[in-house]
Residue, then its C-alpha position, 0 to 999 in steps of 0.5 A: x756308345x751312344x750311336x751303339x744304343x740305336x742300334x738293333x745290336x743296341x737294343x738286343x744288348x738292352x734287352x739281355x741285361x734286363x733279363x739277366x737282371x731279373x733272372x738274378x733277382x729272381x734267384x737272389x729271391x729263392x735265398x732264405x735270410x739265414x745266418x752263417x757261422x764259420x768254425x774255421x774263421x780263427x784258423x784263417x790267414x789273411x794280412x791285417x796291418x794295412x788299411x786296405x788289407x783289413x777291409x779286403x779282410x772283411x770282403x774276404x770273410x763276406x765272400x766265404x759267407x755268400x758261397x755258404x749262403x747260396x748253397x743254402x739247399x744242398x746243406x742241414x740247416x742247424x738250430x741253437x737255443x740262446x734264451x729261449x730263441x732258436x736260431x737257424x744257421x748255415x755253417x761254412x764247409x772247407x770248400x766254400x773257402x777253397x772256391x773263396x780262395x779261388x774268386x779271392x785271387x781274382x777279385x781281391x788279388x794283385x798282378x805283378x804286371x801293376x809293379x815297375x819291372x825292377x821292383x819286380x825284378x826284386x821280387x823275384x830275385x827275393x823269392x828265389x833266394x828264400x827258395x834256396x835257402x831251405x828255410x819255410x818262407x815264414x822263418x827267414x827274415x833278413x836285412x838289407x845288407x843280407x839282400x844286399x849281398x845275396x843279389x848284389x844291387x846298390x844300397x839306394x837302388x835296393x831301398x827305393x825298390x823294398x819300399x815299394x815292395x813293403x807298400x805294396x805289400x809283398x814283404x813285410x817289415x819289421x822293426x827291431x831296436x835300430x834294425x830294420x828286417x823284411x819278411x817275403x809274404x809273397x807266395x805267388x808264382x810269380x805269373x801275371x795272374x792276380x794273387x793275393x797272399x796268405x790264404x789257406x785252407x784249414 
């Protein structure tokens, strides 16, 4: 790397990075500090019961904030009056949230290649047996003994990998008295494409 620098090819590197620096600062200097409101926002779906879910959460919603912002002039301007002020804002369309769904996949998402294989295997299987149930994947909620049956594993094999599957996220578990049942929240495809679960577009 070091070598690298002091090279022709080194310098040119350099150079290109310093100008596309100022060329984005100077675009990000065009922008107008205005503020957004999104009448969509409580129609949104985004998981929050785990630490890392709720602060990809706020990234997400600054994501949908930043795509209004810079199309900032091929949109109106609206105005409000609170106690004698005006306040100009933005307000955020469909498609800046199909584009934010888009970038959030690949920014926020995971692969399922980050998985073991059998817990992906799991996975899998889970997904196609909801599929087959005919039932909305929200609206079937089962418990071990159901999956159990459904894709003939053992019990410890099946505990070690739900877990996982519930720590990372892809199922959610919910507790009932004594008895435990899981929820599928993947909504993948089940490529090695980065995904992450539960965006819509209202």
């Amino acid at each position: 790397m070091q070598r690298r620098k002091q090279t022709l090819e080194g310098l040119l590197a350099e150079n290109e990075r310093d100008y596309l620096t100022a060329l984005h600062q100077n675009a990000q200097r065009l922008l107008k500090p205005l503020n957004v409101v999104n009448p969509y926002a409580s129609q949104l779906t985004f998981l929050s019961d785990k630490t890392r879910t709720r602060r990809d959460h706020m990234k997400y919603l600054t994501l949908i904030q930043s795509i209004a912002l810079l199309h900032q002039y091929q949109r109106d301007i609206k105005t409000a009056e609170h106690r004698g002020r005006k306040l100009e804002y933005l307000e955020v369309t469909k498609d800046d949230i199909r584009l934010a769904n888009q970038l959030a996949h690949d920014i926020l998402g995971r692969t399922l290649d980050e998985m073991p294989p059998q817990t992906r295997k799991l996975l899998l299987l889970i997904q196609g047996w909801v599929r087959d149930s005919g039932q909305p994947r929200h609206e079937m909620i089962f418990t071990r003994k159901q999956l159990r049956d459904a894709v003939l594993w053992g019990d410890t094999q099946l505990k070690l990998h739900l877990s996982r599957l519930v720590e990372m996220e892809y199922l959610l578990l919910h507790r009932r008295g004594l008895t435990f049942t899981y929820e599928l929240l993947f909504d993948g495809d089940g490529s090695d494409a980065a995904h992450l679960n539960g965006l819509i577009v209202p």
